[in-house]
N, C-alpha and C positions, 0 to 999 in steps of 0.2 A: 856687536853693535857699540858704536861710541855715540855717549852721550854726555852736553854741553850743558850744564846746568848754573844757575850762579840763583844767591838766595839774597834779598832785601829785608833788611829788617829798620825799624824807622827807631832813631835814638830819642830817649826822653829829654835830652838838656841840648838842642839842636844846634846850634852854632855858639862857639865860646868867642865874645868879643875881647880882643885885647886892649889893656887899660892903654890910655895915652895913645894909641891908633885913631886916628881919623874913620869916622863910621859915614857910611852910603846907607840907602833904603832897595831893599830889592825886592819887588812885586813879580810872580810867578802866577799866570796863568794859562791854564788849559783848555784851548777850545775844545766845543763839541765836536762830537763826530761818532757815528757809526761805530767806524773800522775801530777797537779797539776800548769801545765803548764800555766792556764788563771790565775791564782790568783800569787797576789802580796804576797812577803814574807817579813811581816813588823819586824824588827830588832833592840830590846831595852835593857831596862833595868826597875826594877823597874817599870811596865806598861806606864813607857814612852817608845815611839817606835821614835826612830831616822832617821830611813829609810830606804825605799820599796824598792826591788829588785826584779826584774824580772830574769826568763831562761837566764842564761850565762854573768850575771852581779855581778862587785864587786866594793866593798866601801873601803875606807881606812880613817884612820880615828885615833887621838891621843887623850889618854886615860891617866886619873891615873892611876898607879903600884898600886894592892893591890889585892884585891880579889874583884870579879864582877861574879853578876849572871845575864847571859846574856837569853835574852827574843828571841822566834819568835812563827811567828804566823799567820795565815791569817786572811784577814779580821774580820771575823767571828767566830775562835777558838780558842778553849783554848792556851795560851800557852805552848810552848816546854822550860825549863830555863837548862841553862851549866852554870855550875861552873866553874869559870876562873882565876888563881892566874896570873897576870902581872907580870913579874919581870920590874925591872926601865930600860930605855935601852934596852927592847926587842923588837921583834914583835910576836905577837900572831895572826894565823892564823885559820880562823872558817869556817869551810862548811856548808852550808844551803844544806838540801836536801828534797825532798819530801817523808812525813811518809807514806812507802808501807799499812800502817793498815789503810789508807785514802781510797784504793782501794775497804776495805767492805763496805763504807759507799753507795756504788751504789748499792749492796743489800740490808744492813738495814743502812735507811737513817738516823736513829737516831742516829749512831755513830757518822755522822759528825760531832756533837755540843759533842763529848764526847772525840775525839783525837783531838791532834796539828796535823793541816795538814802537817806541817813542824818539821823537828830534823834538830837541830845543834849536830856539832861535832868539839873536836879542832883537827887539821891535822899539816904536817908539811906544811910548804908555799911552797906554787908553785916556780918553778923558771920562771925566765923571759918566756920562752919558752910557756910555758904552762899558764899561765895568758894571752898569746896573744891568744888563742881562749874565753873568756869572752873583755867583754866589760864596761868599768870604769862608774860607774854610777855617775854623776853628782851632783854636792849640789845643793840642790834646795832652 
């Protein structure tokens, strides 16, 4: 048997700003949803993962301006990466959702170890309104 395993661990000092770089605002949330609903959606870069998000949770969070290929992933799978160009001054908004091709993995469980259980996406941001149904997740 082969088996496809990758491990997520979330870093205590999450993203390192560099001095005299131009900084963007990046807001990361996760819709709800069923399919995928008991697993955490760990959220990085570079297979550093910065931070877990649960059903109806978001992070916000300041970034260098540049270009960023942003990571998610469960526990357990492969990552999902987006391509992100910052501009300096912006805010870039990302949606974590649950990858519907997770669904076959309860017929043949092999796929599991073969998709990201999660896709990002960039969106436009929420407005106030609609950010008040998630729930701000916390520095830990």
């Amino acid at each position: 048997s082969v088996f496809f395993t990758g491990c997520a661990s979330v870093s205590t000092h999450p993203i390192k700003l560099t001095e005299g770089v131009p900084q963007a605002d990046l807001l990361v949330f996760r819709e709800p949803a069923f399919l995928a609903g008991g697993m955490g959606l760990y959220f990085g870069e570079s297979d550093k993962y910065f931070f877990v998000l649960d059903n109806s949770q978001y992070y916000r969070i300041k970034i260098n301006s540049g270009r960023h290929i942003f990571q998610a992933k469960a526990h357990a799978s492969p990552a999902f990466d987006l391509e992100v160009d910052a501009k300096a001054e912006s805010t870039i908004c990302i949606k974590g959702k649950a990858n519907p091709t997770v669904a076959g993995a309860v017929l043949i469980p092999f796929l599991g170890n073969m998709v990201s259980s999660f896709m990002l996406e960039q969106v436009d941001c929420p407005n106030d309104d609609a950010l008040k149904a998630y729930k701000l997740k916390e520095s830990s």
